[in-house]
Each structure stands twice: as structure tokens, then as C-alpha cells.
C-alpha positions in Angstrom: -53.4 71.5 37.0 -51.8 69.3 39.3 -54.4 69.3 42.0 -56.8 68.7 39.4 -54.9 65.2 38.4 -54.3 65.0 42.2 -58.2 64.8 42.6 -59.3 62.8 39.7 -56.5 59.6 40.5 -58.1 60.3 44.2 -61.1 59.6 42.5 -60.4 57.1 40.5 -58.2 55.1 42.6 -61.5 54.1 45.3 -63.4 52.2 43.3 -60.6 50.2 41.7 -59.1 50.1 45.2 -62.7 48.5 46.4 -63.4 46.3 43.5 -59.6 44.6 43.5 -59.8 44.4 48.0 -63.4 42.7 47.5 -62.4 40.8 44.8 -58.9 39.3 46.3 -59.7 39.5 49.7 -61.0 36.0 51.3 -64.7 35.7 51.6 -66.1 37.5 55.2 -69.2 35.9 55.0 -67.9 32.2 55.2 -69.7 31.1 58.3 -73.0 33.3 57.6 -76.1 32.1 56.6 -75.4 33.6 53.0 -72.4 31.7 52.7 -74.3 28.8 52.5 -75.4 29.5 48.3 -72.2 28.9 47.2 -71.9 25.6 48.1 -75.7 24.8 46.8 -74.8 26.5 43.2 -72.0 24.1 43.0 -73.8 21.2 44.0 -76.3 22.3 41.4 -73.9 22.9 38.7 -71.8 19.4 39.4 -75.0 17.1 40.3 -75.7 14.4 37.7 -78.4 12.2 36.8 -82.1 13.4 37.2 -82.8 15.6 40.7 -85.7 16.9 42.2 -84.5 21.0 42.6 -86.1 22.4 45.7 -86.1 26.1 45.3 -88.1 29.0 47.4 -86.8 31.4 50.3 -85.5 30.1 54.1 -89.4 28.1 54.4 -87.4 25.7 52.1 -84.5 25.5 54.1 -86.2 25.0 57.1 -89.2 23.0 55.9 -87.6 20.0 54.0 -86.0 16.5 54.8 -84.2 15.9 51.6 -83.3 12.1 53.0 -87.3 11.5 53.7 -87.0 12.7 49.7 -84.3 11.1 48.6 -85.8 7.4 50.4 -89.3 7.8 48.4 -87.8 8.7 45.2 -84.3 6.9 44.8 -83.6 7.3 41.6 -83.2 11.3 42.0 -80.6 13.5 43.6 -81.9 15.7 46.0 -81.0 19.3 46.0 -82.3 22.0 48.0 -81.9 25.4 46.8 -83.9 27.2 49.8 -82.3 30.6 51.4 -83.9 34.1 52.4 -86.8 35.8 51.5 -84.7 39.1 52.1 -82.4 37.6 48.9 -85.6 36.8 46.9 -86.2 33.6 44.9 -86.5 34.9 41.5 -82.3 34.4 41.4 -82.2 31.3 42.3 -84.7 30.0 40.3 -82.8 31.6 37.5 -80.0 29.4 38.9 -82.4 26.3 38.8 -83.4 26.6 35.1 -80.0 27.3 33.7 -78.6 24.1 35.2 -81.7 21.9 35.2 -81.3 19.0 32.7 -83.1 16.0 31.3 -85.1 14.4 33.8 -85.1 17.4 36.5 -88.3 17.9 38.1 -87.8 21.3 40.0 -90.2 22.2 42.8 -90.2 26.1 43.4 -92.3 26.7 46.7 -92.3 30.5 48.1 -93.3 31.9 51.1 -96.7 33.3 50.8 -94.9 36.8 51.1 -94.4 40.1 48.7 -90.8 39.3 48.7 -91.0 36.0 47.5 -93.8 36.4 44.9 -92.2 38.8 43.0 -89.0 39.8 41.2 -87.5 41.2 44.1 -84.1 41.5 44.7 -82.2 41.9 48.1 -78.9 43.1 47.0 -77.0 43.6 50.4 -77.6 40.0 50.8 -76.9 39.4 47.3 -73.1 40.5 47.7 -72.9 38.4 51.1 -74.1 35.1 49.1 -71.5 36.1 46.3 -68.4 36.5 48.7 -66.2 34.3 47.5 -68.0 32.7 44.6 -68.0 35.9 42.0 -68.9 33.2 39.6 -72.7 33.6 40.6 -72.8 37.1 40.0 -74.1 37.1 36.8 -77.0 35.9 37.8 -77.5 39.1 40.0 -77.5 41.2 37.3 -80.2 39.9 34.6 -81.8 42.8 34.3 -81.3 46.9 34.0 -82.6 47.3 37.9 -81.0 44.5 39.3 -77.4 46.4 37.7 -78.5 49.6 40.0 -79.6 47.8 42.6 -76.4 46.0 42.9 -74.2 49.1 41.7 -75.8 51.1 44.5 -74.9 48.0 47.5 -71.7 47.4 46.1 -69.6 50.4 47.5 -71.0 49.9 51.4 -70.1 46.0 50.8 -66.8 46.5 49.9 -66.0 48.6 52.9 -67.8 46.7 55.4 -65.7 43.6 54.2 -62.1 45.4 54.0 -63.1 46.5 57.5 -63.9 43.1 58.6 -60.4 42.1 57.5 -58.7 44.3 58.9 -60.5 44.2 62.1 -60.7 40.5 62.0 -64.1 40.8 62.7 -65.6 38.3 60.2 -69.7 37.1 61.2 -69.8 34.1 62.9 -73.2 33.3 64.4 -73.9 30.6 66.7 -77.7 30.9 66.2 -79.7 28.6 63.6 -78.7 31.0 60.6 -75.3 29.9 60.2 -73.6 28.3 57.3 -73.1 24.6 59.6 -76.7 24.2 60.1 -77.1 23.3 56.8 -76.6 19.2 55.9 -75.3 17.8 52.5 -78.6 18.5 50.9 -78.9 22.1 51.8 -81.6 21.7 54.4 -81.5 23.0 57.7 -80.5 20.1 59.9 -80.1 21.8 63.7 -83.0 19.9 66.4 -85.9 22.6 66.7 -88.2 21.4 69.1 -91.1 23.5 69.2 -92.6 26.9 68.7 -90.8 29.5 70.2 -92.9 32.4 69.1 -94.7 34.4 71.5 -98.6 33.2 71.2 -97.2 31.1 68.8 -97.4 33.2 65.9 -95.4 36.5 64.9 -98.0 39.0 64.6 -96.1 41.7 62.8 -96.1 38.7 59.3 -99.9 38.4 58.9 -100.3 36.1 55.9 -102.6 37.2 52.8 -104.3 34.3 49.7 -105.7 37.5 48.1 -105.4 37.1 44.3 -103.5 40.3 44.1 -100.7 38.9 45.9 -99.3 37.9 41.9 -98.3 40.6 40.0 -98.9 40.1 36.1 -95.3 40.6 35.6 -94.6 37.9 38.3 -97.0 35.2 36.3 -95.5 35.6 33.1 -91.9 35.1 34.5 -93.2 32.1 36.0 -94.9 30.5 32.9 -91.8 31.6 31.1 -89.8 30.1 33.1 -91.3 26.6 32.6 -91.3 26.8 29.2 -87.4 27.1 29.7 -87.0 24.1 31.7 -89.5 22.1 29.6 -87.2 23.1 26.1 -84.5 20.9 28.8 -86.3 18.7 29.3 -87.1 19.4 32.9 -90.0 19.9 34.7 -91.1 23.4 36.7 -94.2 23.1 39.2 -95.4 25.1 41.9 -95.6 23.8 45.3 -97.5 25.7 48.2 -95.4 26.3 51.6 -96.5 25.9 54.9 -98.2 28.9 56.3 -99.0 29.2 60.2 -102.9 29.4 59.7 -102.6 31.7 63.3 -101.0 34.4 61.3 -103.5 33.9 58.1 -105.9 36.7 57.4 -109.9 36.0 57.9 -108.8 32.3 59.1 -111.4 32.4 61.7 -114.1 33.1 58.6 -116.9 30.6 57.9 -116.2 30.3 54.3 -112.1 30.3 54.9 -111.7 26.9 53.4 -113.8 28.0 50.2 -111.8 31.3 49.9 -108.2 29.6 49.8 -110.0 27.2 46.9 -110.6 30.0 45.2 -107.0 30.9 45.4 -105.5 27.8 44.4 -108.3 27.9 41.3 -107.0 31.3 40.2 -103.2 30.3 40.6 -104.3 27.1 38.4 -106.1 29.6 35.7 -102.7 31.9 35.2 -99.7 29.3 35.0 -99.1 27.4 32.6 -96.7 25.2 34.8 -98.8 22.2 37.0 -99.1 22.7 40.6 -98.9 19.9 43.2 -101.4 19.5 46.2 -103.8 22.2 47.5 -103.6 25.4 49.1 -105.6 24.7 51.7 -103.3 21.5 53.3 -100.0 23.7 53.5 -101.7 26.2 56.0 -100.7 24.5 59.2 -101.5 24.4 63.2 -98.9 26.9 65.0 -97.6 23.8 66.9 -95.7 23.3 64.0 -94.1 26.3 63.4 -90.7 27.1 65.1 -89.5 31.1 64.9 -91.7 32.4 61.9 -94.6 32.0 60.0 -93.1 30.5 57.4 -90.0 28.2 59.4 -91.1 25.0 60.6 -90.1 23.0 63.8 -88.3 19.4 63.9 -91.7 17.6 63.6 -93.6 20.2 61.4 -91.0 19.6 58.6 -91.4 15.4 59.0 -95.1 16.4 58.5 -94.5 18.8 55.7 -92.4 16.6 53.7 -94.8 13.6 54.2 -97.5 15.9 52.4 -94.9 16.6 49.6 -93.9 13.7 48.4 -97.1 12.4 48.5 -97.9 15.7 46.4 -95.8 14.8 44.2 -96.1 11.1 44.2 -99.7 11.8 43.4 -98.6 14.2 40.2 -95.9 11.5 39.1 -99.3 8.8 39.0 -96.3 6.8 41.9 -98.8 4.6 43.9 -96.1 3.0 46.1 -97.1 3.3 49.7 -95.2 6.7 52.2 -94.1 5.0 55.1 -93.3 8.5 57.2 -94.8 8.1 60.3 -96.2 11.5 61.4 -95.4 12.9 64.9 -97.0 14.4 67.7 -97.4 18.1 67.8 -94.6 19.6 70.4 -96.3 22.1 72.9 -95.9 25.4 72.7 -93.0 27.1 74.4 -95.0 30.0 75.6 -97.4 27.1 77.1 -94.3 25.9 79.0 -94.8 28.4 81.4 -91.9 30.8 80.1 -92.8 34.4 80.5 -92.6 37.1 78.0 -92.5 40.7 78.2 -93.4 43.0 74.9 -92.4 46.4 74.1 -95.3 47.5 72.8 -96.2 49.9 70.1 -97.6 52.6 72.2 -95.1 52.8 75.2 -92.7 54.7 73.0 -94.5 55.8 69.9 -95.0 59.7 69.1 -92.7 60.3 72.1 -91.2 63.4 70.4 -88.7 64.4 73.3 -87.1 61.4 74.3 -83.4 60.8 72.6 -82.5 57.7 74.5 -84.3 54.3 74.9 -83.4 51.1 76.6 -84.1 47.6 75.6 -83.7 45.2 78.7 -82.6 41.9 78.3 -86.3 40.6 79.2 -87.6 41.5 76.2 -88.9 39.0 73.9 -90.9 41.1 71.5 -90.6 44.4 70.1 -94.1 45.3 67.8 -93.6 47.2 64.9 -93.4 50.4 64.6 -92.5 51.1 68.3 -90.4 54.0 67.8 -93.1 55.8 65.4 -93.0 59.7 65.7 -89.9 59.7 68.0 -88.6 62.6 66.4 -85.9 63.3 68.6 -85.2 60.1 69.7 -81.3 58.9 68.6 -80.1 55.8 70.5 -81.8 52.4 70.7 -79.8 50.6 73.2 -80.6 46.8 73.4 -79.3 44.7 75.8 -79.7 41.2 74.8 -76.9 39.1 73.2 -79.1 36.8 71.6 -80.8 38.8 69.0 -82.9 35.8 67.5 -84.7 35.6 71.1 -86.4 39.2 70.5 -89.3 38.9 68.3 -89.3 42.1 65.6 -90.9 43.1 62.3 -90.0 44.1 59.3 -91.4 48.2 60.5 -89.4 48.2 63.8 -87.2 51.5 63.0 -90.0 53.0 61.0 -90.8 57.0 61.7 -87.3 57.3 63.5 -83.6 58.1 62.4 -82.3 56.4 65.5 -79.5 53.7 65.2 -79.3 50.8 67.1 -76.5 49.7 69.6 -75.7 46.6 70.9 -73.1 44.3 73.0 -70.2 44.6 70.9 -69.7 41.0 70.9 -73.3 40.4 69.8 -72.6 42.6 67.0 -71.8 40.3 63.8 -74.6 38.3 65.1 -76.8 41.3 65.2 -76.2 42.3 61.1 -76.4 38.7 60.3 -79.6 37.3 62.2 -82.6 37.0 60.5 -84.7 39.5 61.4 -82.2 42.3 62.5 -80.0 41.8 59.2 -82.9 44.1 57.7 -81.5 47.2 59.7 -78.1 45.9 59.7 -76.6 49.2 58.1 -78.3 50.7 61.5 -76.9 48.4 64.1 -73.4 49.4 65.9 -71.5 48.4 68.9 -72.2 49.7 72.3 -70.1 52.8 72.9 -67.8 52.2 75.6 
């Protein structure tokens, strides 16, 4: 009897022990790029006086000069609600609506990406963004999957962070996707020069305007969520994001132009909220782009937010004149004479005796699905200490069980970069 009660307090004692630690414990994530929604939920909830809401995934972060905004259209605040397509935008906007108020013109602009046109819900990332602010949670659990999905993160967050206390190992990147990048508005402010992407596009992100890419599900949360805002007397429209047309499907087609009318026509048909500018303008020269499809450079985002606010200049019948001069395009970095070397799909793939594999520090690029079939294969030891200067997809570790390893004081950077935070539960420190 009593090593049954001995075994059930066990039991009972770990998840109140990781639920009072995660909840008392100072925030781990401070300094990440997740730490950064805090501080634009409170600047949405404390913000008076009519705003234009900027919400979507990181395109938003990256794409937007909120003081190019905030000149053209003085009488609004200017907020920027842009994060991760890995976190989703369906949250946020949820965040938009319930605090919009009279006068609020919210612009909701996604990436052009499953993710982001959908009800999708990232909720590793979620738990990062909440570290610290528990206030937001409830906006993580709306619904009877987002409960599981965030029941079933929570017990691998909670460890990781009372592990990074004790260890005092806390993320602090030093790459773009840190929580300093951001400025007052809640755009990305670091100088990006030019495209750093190898050919200038990432191939592993091709980028569809097929109609399918809206579910039904996905309209109908969208024309109900303009009816809220419109019962507060704020305004929802739709907004399209810059795509890198290099990375566009059938872009090279004679009758491409037509097709992405044909797009814009159908999104047109199914919402009920208004849409501002054309499908066809956002699609963008690769010049513009910096490290994804989606991200643009310094310049690209002048040029962006130009065709923005004349977008919605146009919708708000403003006729006053955009003094934005555009700039040049900055050359490619792969143009520059810098050489790249790829590890490519087929040097590894459907190796089924190898168990080791080395990624020198010279690699810029590794395709997806590079490790395919390697059955055996256990260790993926990379060598570079700058994860966002290797190019991956979102299928590098598929058809393998191996882990990765890394310098062990690349490591926090590793888990938080952009692309390898997808595999984060997979990364781990060099053995020594």
C-alpha cells in the first residue's frame, strides 16, 4: 500500500513540479526571436487612438517600415504584429480582433505558404512566445486541438527551460532572429543588404497561387473574422506579401500574369472582407529578397511598403502624393563572386550503411531530403557556427532517425534559428 501512494505522489508531484518551475521561473526565451510577441501584445493591448494592425508571419516582420507608415498616415499608430510562420498567424490575428477598436484598420498579409493560410498552430513556438507573458495563453487554446496540441508541447517545454536555468544556458542569438532586431514598431530594423540566397532563391520553398491553397475552413474564419472587427468598429482587409517570383511555380508560363488574376479574382469571390492591391505586384524580382522567399532585403522592404500604402491609400480614396523614393536593386551576393558548395540530395540519400556524416563548414546549402533512406545512418555532425549561413528546407531530416550535433556553443543558436528551430528537439551539442 505504501509503494502504491509512493508511486502515485511520484506521479503526481511532476507535472505540478513542471507547471509551478515554468510558471515561477524567469522567462528563457527573453532574447529569442519568440520573445519578441510579448512586447507586441502589450503594445496592442495599451495602444490608443486609431492604428493600422499589421499582422501575418516573419514576411511582416521583415517586409515593413512602420515610420514610412506612420509618415503617410499620421493620424494612426502603427503596430506590427508580424512573427513566424512556424507559430502560425491564425493566433495573432485572434489577438488583433479582440483588441482592435474604433477606427482600427488591420492589414493581415500571410506568406503565400500552407502554414500561414491555415489554422495552423506551432505549439513548441507557442510556449517560447508565452515565456514570461502566460497572459497570452489563452489565446493558444481557442479550440479543442489547439488544448492537445499544446498539452502534448507542454511537458518537453517545461524541461528544456528548468534545464536552461539550471545550466544557465538561456538562447541568445546574435543572428537577425533575435528579440533586439526588432524597433519600437515591431519591425525588423537590422541593415540587410542584399540577397544572400544561393541562386537567389531557396529552392526547397517553391511558391504555389493554386486556388486550393484556401481551405474552406480557412475562408470562413477569415470572413468571420471581419465581421468581428467590423461589430468594433474596425476594419479587416487582406493584403498580398511579397513572393520571390524565382521561387513561384509556372512563373516562366506565357499566360502567368493571367493565372495570378485569376487568383486574386477567386480570393475576391470567397471573402467577404476587401482586399488591397493585386496579386500580381507583390511577386517580386529576387534582388529584393534577403534569406527567404518570403523575407525581404533593406531596399526590397522601402519598395514593398511604398506599394502598401499606396494600396491602401488607394482603398482609403487618400489622393495625397507618396514621396518614397524607390531604390536601386542590390546585386546578388552569389553574383559577388562568393562561392557556394551544396550538399546535394543524391550524395547521401539511400546510403543504407553509413552511420556517420560530416557537414564541413563550407557548406552553404543542404537540399532536402539529403539523408533519405539512410537507414543506418545516426550522427549528423555539422561544423558551422553560423547556422543561418546553411541554406535547408523544411524535409532536411526526412527518411532518417539521425540527430544532429553541433559546436556546443552554436547550440542555443542552432534550436532558435529560423530554419533549424524546426528540428530543434533533434539538435545536440558536439560530444566531447
Amino acid at each position: 500500500m505504501k509503494n502504491k501512494l509512493f508511486y502515485l505522489w511520484t506521479i503526481l508531484f511532476i507535472p505540478v513540479f513542471l507547471l509551478l518551475s515554468t510558471l515561477c521561473l524567469p522567462s528563457q526565451y527573453e532574447n529569442s526571436y519568440m520573445g519578441e510577441l510579448k512586447y507586441k501584445y502589450s503594445r496592442l493591448k495599451n495602444t490608443t487612438g486609431k492604428r493600422i494592425i499589421i499582422v501575418g508571419g516573419s514576411a511582416m516582420a521583415f517586409d515593413i517600415d512602420s515610420s514610412l507608415i506612420k509618415e503617410n498616415f499620421p493620424e494612426y499608430e502603427i503596430i506590427n504584429l508580424g512573427m513566424y510562420a512556424g507559430l502560425g498567424t491564425a493566433t495573432v490575428l485572434d489577438m488583433a480582433i479582440s483588441y482592435c477598436h474604433d477606427g482600427d484598420i488591420i492589414i493581415f498579409a500571410p506568406e503565400q505558404n500552407p502554414q500561414t493560410l491555415s489554422l495552423y498552430l506551432g505549439s513548441e513556438y507557442a510556449w517560447q512566445a508565452v515565456d514570461g507573458a502566460f497572459n497570452m495563453l489563452p489565446f493558444f487554446l481557442r479550440s479543442e486541438k489547439n488544448i492537445s496540441l499544446m498539452a502534448a508541447a507542454f511537458p518537453k517545454f517545461a524541461a528544456r527551460k528548468i534545464k536552461m536555468f539550471v545550466t544557465d544556458s538561456a538562447p541568445d542569438p546574435d543572428s537577425v532572429y533575435r528579440k533586439s532586431a526588432f524597433n519600437e514598431y515591431g519591425d525588423i530594423a537590422d541593415n540587410l543588404s542584399q540577397n544572400i540566397m544561393i541562386n537567389g532563391l531557396d529552392t526547397d520553398t517553391p511558391i504555389s497561387y493554386e486556388q486550393g491553397s484556401l481551405t474552406n475552413e480557412y475562408i470562413t474564419y477569415l470572413n468571420t473574422c471581419g465581421a468581428s472587427a467590423l461589430k468594433r468598429n474596425a476594419t479587416l482587409v487582406l493584403a498580398y506579401c511579397p513572393s520571390n517570383k524565382a521561387a513561384v511555380t509556372k512563373a516562366d508560363a506565357p499566360d502567368f500574369e493571367s493565372t495570378i488574376d485569376e487568383y486574386g479574382l477567386f480570393l475576391k469571390n470567397a471573402l467577404t472582407i476587401n482586399i488591397i492591391g493585386n496579386p500580381n505586384d507583390s511577386i517580386m524580382d529576387m534582388e529584393w529578397f534577403y534569406d527567404t522567399n518570403f523575407h525581404l532585403n533593406s531596399s526590397g522592404k522601402i519598395f514593398y511598403t511604398r506599394l502598401l500604402i499606396r494600396n491602401l491609400k488607394a482603398y482609403l480614396s487618400d489622393s495625397s502624393l507618396t514621396a518614397i523614393e524607390i531604390p536601386s536593386k542590390p546585386p546578388l551576393l552569389y553574383e559577388s563572386g562568393t562561392e557556394t558548395k551544396v550538399l546535394t540530395a543524391g550524395t547521401y540519400s539511400n546510403n543504407t550503411t553509413i552511420t556517420s556524416i560530416t557537414v564541413d563548414k563550407d557548406i552553404s546549402m543542404i537540399e532536402d531530403y539529403a539523408f533519405n533512406g539512410c537507414s543506418s545512418l545516426k550522427e549528423i555532425h555539422i561544423k558551422n557556427t553560423v547556422p543561418s549561413s546553411i541554406q535547408i528546407g523544411q524535409h532536411l531530416l526526412d527518411g532518417t532517425s539521425a540527430n544532429i550535433f553541433v559546436p556546443e556553443s552554436a547550440l542555443s543558436t542552432y534550436k532558435t534559428d529560423y530554419r533549424f528551430s524546426l528540428y530543434s528537439d533533434r539538435i545536440f551539442a558536439e560530444k566531447k
